[in-house]
N, C-alpha and C positions, 0 to 999 in steps of 0.2 A: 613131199607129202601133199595130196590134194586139198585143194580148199575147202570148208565145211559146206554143201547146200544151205542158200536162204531160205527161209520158206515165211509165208503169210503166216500173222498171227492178230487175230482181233482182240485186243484187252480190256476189259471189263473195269475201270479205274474204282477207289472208295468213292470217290465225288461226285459219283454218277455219269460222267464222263465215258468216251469210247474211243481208242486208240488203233488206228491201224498200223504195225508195223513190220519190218521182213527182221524176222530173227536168225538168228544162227544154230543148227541142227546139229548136235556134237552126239552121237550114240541113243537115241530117241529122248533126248533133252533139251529143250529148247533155253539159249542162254543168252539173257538180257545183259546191261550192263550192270545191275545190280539185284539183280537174282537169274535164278535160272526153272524153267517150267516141265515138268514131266509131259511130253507129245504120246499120245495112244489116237488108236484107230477109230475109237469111241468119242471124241474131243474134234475131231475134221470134220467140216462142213461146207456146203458148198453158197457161194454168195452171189446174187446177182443183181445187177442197179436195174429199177424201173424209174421209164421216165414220165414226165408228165402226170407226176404225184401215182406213177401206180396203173396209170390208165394204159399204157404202152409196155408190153411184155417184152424183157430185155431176150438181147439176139443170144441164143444157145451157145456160141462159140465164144462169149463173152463171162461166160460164169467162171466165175476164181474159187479155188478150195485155200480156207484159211482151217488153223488150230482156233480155240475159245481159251482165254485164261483169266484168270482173276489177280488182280495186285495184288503183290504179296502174300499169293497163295500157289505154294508150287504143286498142289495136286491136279489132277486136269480138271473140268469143267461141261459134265455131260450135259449139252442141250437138250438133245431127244430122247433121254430116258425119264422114266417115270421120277426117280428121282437125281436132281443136278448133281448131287455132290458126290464123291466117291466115299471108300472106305476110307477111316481116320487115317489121315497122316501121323504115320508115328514117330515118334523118335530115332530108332531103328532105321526108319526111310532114308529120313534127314541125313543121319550117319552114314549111312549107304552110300548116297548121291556126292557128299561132301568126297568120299574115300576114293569114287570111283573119277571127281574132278581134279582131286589130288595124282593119283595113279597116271592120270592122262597127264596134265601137267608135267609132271618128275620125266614120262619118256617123252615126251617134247622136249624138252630140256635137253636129253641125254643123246637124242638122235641129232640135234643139232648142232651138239660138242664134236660128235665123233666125224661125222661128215666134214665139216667145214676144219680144216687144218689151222692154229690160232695163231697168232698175231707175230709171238718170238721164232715160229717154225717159217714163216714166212720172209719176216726180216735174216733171218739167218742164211736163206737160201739166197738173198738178193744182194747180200752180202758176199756168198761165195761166190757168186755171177760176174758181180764185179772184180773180184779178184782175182777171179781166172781171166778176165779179159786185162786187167793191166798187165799180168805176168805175160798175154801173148803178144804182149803191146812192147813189153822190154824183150823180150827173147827177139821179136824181128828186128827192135832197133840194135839192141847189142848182136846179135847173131849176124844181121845179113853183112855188114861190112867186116866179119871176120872170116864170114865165108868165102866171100870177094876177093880179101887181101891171099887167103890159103890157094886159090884158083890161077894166082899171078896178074890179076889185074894190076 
């Protein structure tokens, strides 16, 4: 299974504070270690450093596109619209998002079992490995000097 895309996300802290950090991208969900952020196409923006307070227009191939989000608000965070906040987060949403992190979880889980062969199917084979290799380990010791002695040596 491939690994999830990083992607930038600029956070918006309660303390007024600004965080930049690479999150992880699971189904257009952005997922922190302790919450997780709804990503939409309305939410991405592009960021660029000026230097010299401003006066020095940064170089074009240097612009990053990050997500905007708020702590502890997993709706997105429109900058450029008229207004920032989206539609209520409802309940319903909540539920939603929870169901669909569950769903993913349980077949991660289950593709994991099936693929990898577990621990007793393992010892058991390394088990018969070895005991086919003593049994050909006695069959030449007892066999070959009885084959010998039948031959007239």
């Amino acid at each position: 299974m491939p690994k999830n895309p990083k992607v930038a996300v600029l956070k918006f802290n309660k303390n007024l504070s600004i965080n930049w950090n690479n999150l992880e991208l699971q189904h257009s969900i952005l997922v922190d270690d302790e919450t997780g952020y709804q990503a939409s196409t309305e939410t991405f923006i592009e960021v660029a450093k000026y230097r010299f307070f401003g006066f020095l227009k940064p170089n074009l191939e240097k612009i990053k596109g990050c997500f905007i989000v708020r702590q502890d608000a997993p709706d997105p965070l429109k900058i450029n619209k008229d207004n920032i906040f989206d539609k209520e987060f409802s309940a319903s949403d909540l539920i939603y998002y929870e169901d669909e992190f569950l769903s993913r979880s349980m077949s991660q889980v289950e593709e994991k079992h099936t693929t990898e062969p577990d621990y007793l199917q393992k010892s058991l084979v390394r088990i018969l490995l070895i005991e086919s290799i003593a049994v050909a380990v006695l069959v030449i010791a007892v066999g070959v000097p009885k084959i010998l002695s039948n031959l007239g040596a």
